[in-house]
C-alpha positions as CSV (number, residue, x, y, z in Angstrom):
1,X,0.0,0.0,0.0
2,X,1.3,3.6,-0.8
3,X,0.7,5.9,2.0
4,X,-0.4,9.4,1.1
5,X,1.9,11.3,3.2
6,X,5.3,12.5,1.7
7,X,8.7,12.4,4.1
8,X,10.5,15.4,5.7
9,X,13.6,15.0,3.3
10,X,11.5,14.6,0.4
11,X,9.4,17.8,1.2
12,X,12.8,19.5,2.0
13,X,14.2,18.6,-1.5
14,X,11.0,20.1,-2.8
15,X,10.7,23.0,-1.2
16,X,14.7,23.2,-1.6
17,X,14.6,22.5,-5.5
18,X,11.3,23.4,-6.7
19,X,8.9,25.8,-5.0
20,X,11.1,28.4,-3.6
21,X,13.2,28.7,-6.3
22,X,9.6,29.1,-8.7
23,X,8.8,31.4,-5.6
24,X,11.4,34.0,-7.0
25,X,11.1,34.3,-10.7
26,X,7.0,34.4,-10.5
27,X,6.1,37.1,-12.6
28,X,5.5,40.1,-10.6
29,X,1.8,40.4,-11.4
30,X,0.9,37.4,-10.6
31,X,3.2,37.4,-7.2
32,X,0.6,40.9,-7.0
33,X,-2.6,38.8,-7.2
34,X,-2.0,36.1,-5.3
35,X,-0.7,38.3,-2.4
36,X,-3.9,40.5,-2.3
37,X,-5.8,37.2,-2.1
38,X,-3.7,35.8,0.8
39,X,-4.2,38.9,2.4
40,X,-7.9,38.4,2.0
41,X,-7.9,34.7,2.8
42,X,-5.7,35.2,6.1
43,X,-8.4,38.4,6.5
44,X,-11.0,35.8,6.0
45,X,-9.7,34.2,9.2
46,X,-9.3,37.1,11.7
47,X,-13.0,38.1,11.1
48,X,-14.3,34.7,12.0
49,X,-11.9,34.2,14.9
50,X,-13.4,37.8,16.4
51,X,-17.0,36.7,15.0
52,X,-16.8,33.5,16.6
53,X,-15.0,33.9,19.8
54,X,-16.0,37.4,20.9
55,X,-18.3,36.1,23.8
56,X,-17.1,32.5,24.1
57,X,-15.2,32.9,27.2
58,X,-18.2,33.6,28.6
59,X,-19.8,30.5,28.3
60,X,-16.7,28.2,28.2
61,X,-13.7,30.5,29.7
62,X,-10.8,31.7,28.4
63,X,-9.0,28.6,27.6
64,X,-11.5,26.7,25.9
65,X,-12.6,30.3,23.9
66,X,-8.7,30.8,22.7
67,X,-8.9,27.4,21.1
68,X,-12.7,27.9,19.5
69,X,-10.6,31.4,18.3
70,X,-7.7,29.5,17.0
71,X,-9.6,26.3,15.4
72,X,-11.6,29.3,13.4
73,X,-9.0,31.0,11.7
74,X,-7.2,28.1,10.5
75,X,-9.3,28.2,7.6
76,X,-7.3,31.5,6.4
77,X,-4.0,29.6,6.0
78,X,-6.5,26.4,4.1
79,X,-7.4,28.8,1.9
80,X,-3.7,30.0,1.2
81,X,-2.9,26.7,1.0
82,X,-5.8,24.8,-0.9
83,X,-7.0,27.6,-3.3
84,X,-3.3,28.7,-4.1
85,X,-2.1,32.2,-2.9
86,X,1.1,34.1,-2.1
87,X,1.7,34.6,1.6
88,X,4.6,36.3,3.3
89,X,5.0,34.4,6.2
90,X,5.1,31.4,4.1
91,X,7.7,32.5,2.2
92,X,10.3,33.3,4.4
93,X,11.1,29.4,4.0
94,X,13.0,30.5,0.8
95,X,15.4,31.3,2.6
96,X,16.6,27.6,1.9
97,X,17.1,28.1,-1.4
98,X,19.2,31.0,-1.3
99,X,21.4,29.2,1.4
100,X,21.9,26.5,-0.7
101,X,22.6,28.5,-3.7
102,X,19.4,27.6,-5.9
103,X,17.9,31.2,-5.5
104,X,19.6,34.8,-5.4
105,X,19.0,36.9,-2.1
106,X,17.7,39.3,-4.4
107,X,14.9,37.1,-6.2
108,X,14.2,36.6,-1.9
109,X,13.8,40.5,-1.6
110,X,12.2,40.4,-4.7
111,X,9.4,37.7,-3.9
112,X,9.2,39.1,0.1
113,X,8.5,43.1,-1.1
114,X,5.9,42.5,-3.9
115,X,4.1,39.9,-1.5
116,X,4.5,41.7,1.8
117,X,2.8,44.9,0.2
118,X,-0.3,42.8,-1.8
119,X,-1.1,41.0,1.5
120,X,-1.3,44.8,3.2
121,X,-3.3,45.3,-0.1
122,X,-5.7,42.4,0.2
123,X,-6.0,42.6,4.4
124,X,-7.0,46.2,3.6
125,X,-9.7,44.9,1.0
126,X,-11.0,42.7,3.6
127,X,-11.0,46.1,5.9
128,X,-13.5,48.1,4.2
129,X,-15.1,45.3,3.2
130,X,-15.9,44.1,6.4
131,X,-16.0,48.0,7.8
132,X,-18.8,48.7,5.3
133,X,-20.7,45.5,6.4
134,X,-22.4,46.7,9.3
135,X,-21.6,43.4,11.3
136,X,-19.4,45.3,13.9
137,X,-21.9,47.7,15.2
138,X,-25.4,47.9,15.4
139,X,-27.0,44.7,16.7
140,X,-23.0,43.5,16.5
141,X,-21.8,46.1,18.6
142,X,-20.1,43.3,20.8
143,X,-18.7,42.0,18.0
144,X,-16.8,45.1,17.1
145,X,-16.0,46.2,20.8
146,X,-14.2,42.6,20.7
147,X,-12.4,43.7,17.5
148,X,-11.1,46.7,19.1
149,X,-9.7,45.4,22.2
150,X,-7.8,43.0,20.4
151,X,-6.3,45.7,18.0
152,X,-5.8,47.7,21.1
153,X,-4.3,44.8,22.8
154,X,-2.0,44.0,19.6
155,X,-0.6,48.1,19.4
156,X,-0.3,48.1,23.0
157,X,2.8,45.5,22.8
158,X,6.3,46.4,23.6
159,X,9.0,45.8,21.2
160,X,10.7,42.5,22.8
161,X,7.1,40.3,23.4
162,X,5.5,41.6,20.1
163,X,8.7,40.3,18.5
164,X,9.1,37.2,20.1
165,X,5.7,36.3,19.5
166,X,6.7,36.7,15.7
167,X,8.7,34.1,16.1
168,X,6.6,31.5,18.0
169,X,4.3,32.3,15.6
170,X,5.7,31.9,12.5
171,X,7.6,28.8,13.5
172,X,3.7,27.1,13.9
173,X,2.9,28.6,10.4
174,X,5.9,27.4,8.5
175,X,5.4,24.2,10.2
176,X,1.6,23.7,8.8
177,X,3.0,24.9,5.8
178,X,5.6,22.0,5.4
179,X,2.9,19.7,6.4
180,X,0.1,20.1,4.6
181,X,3.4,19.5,1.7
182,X,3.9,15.9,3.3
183,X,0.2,15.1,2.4
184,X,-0.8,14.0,-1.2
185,X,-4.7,14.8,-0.4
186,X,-7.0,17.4,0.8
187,X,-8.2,16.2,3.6
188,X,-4.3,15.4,5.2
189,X,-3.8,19.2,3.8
190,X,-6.7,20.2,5.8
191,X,-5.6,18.5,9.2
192,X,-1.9,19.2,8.8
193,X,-2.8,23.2,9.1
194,X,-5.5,23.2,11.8
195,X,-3.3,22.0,14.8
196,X,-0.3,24.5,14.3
197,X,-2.5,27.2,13.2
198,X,-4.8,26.6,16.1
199,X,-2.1,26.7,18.4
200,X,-0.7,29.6,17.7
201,X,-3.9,31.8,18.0
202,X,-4.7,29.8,21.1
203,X,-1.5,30.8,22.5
204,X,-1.5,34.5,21.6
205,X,1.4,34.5,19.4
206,X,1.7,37.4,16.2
207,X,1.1,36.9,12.8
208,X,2.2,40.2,10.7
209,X,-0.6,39.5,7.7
210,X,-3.4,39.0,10.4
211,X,-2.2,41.9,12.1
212,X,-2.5,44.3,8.9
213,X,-6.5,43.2,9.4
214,X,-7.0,43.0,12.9
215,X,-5.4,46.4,13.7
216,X,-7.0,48.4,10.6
217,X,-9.8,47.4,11.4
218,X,-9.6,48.4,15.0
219,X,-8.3,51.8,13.7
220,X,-11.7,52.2,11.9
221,X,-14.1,51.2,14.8
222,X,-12.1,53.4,16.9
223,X,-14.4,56.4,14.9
224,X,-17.4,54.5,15.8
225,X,-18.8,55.6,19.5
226,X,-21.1,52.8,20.0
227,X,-18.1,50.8,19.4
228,X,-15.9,52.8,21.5
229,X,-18.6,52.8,24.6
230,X,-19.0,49.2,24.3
231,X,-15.2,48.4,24.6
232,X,-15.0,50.5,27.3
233,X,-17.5,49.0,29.3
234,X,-16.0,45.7,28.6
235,X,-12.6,46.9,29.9
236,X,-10.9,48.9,27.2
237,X,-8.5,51.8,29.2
238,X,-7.7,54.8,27.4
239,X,-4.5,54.3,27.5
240,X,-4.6,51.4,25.4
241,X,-7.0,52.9,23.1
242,X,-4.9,55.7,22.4
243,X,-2.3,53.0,21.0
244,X,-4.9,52.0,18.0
245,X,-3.4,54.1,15.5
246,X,-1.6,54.2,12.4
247,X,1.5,54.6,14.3
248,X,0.7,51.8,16.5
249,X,-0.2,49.3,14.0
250,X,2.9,50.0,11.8
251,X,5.9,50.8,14.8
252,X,4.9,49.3,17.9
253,X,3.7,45.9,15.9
254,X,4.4,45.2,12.6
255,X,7.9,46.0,12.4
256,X,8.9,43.8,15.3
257,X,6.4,40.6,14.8
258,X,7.7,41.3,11.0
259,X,10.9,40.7,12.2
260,X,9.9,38.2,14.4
261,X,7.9,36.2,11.6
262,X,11.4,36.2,9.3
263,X,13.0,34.8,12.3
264,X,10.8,32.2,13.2
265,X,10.0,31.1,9.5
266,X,13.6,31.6,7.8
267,X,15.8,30.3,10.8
268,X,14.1,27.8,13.1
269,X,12.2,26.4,9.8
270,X,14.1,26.7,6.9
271,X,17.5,27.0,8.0
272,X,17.1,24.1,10.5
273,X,15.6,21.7,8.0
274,X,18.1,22.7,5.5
275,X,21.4,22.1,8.0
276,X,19.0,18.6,8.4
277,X,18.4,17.4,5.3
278,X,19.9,19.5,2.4
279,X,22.9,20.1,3.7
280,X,24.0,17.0,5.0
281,X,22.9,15.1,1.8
282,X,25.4,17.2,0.0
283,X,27.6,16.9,1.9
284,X,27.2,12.8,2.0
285,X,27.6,13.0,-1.5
């Protein structure tokens, strides 16, 4: 019997040989629309977390609710994943191919600018998208006050734990990535993302493409009172609201869990599994 699951050294050699190096000379438009998607799809992912687990804790507590939160959004990375899409995080795992000399460093920079700004692009989409919905205030106001105090909570970090977070993070994302590689089907695809990307929303770590949703859109509710109010009530200082800004969102988070997310993605994924399997079957040879 064949089993549908693919080994680590086989997956390395792919990614190694094949994917990352394609990764690199993708033609930049295409890199373009497949980055706004993954924006979207990860965007896809934040909303339901915050849809679905804004009052859970009530009802099951605050362990139980992180995991509802985290078992949510895994369908964001599925749909990067499945449906085909250009993520950043992802793709700090080419970093194997320019260690071992199959892609240039500047095909990396190449690949990480045009993708990093499209995800922005797409998570913005999904912003005013979502914004213009009305499912955040009105009837939803909870839903939105929910939104806001994690945004608040994510611009509120300091340098160090936003950082280190980054790398937790993308660590669990790279390794759902190489995963759902291993498996020849959907449904081992499917399975191979949910635990890792669970965890790390469970756990509270930072993801830099969910962030470029999760604090925009706390940004916009911030200019909505009923919002505001209802956050407040439900715990929201001032001192943290103040923090929900553009200057939040782009210095006190997404430059360090940025940083983080190369970290945790290009070392502890792909330069690991590249000192483990690459390197060492070149060397054998």
């Amino acid at each position: 019997m064949e089993y549908d699951c693919k080994g680590p050294a086989v997956v390395a050699a792919d990614l190694n040989e094949n994917i990352c190096v394609k990764k690199t000379t993708n033609n930049w438009f295409k890199l373009l629309v497949l980055g706004i998607l993954a924006g979207a799809y990860i965007g896809f992912g934040g909303e339901l977390s915050n849809m679905v687990g804004h009052d859970a804790a009530t009802f099951v507590g605050a362990g139980l609710a992180a995991f509802i939160k985290g078992a949510v959004f895994s369908v964001g990375l599925m749909l990067v994943v499945i449906a085909g899409a250009e993520l950043f995080t992802g793709n700090t795992m080419i970093t194997m191919s320019v260690l071992d000399g199959k892609a240039k460093f500047s095909g990396l920079l190449y690949n990480w600018s045009i993708v990093y700004v499209a995800n922005f692009i797409g998570s913005m989409l999904m912003v005013y998208v979502m914004f213009g919905s009305g499912l955040l205030a009105g009837p939803n106001v909870a839903v939105g006050a929910s939104a806001l105090k994690t945004a608040a909570a994510k611009a509120s970090l300091d340098f160090g734990p936003a950082f280190f977070r980054g790398i937790l993070c993308n660590w669990l994302v790279c390794l759902a990535v190489w995963m759902a590689l291993t498996s020849r089907n959907t449904i081992g695809k499917v399975w191979a993302i949910f635990f890792p990307i669970m965890a790390f929303i469970a756990s509270g770590f930072e993801h830099s493409v969910a962030n470029m949703y999760i604090i925009p859109i706390g940004i916009m509710l911030k200019g909505v009172n009923e919002v505001v109010a209802a956050a407040t009530a439900a715990g929201l200082t001032p001192e943290k609201l103040a923090n929900v800004s553009w200057y939040g969102f782009a210095v006190k988070n997404l430059i360090p869990v940025t940083l983080g997310n190369i970290v945790g993605g290009g070392f502890f994924v792909a330069t690991l599994y590249w000192l483990a399997y690459v390197r060492k079957s070149k060397k054998a040879a």
